[in-house]
Wavefront OBJ file of the C-alpha trace (Angstrom):
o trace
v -8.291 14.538 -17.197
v -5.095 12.226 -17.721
v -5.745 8.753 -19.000
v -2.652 7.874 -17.144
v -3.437 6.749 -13.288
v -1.083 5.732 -10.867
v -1.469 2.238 -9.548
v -1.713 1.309 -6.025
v -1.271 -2.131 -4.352
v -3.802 -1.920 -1.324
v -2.809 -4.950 1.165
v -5.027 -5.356 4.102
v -6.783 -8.095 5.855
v -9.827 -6.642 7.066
v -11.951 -6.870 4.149
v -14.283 -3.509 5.447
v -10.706 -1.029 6.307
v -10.035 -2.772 2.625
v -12.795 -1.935 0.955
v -13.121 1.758 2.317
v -9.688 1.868 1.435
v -10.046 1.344 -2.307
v -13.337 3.499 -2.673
v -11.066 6.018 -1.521
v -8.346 5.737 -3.426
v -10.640 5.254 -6.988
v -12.814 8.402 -5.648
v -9.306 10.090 -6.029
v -8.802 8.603 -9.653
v -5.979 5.826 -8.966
v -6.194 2.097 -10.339
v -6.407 0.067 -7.399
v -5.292 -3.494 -7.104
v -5.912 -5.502 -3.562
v -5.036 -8.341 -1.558
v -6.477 -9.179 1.305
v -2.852 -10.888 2.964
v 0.848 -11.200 2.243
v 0.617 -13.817 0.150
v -1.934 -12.145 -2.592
v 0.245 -9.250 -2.023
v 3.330 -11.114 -3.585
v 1.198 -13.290 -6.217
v 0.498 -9.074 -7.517
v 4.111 -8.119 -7.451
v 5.539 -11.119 -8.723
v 3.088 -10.615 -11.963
v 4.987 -8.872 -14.139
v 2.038 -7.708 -16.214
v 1.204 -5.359 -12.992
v 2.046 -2.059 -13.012
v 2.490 -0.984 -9.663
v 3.431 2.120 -8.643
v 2.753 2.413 -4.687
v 1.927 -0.500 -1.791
v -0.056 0.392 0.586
v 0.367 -2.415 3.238
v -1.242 -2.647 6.860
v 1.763 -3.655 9.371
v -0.488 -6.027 11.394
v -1.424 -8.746 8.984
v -1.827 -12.165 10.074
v 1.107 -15.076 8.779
v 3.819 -12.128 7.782
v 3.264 -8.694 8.583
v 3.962 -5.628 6.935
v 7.304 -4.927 7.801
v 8.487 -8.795 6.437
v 6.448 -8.387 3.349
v 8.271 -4.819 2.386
v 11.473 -6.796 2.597
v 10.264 -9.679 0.100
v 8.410 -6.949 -1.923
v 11.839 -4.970 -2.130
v 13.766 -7.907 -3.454
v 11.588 -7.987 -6.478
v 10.714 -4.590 -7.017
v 13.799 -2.162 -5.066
v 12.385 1.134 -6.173
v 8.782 0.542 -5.066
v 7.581 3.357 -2.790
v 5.710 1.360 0.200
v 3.313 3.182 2.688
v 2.598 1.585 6.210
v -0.267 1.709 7.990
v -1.067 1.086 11.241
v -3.289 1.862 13.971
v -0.490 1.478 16.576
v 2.317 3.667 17.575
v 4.826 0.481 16.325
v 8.177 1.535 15.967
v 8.990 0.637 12.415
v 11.625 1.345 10.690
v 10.640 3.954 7.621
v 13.564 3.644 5.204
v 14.471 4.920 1.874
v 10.988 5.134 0.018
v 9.153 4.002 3.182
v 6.287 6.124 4.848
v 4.260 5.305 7.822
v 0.249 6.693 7.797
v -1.481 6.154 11.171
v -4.873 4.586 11.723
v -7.342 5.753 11.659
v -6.500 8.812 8.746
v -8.929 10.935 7.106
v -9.261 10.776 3.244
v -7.701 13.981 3.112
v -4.686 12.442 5.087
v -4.348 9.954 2.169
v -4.465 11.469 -0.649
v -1.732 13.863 0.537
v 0.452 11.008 2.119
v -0.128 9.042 -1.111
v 0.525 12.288 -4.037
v 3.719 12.955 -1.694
v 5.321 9.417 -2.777
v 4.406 9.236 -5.938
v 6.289 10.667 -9.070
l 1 2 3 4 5 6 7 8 9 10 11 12 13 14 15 16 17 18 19 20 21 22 23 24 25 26 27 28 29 30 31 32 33 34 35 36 37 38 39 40 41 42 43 44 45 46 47 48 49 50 51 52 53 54 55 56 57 58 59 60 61 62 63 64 65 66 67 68 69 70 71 72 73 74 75 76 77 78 79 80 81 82 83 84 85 86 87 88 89 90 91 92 93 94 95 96 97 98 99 100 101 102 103 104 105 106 107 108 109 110 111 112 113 114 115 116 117 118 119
């Protein structure tokens, strides 16, 4: 086994979808970090000691939502591969390095969605 993980930003605001979430994504070997709203979410980008290597953001949080924190998140980090999800059919805008995963996925779903955007 590589010592070398990929990091993933997990940004949701229901602290159970959150939680389930991360176990997930640590079953599957990655080094999670979390927030549970926009705000944490840019506190983890702007720290520069954080590798980060994916965001995973849910579209509907509460304040700014997930489309308005890519943008910010962008600014400070262009090349950052983002991954939406959302258990609405929203029509968002996937651009360059953008992927949408609908609600409710299986872990299966995931971990292929998530592999496919990373290096």
């Amino acid at each position: 086994m590589s010592a070398v993980t990929s990091t993933i930003l997990v940004v949701e605001d229901d602290d159970i979808v959150r939680m389930l979430i991360v176990d997930v994504l640590e079953e599957l070997e990655f080094t999670v970090l979390e927030a549970a709203n926009a705000e944490e979410a840019l506190a983890q980008v702007q720290n520069t000691d954080n590798t980060i290597d994916l965001m995973m953001t849910d579209v509907g949080l509460p304040d700014m939502n997930g489309k308005q924190l890519a943008t910010k998140v962008r600014a400070l980090r262009p090349a950052l591969p983002i991954l939406f999800a959302s258990g609405y059919a929203e029509n968002i805008d996937v651009s360059d390095g953008m992927q949408l995963i609908a609600k409710p996925f299986s872990i299966d779903q995931l971990r292929v969605k998530v592999k496919s955007m990373l290096p």
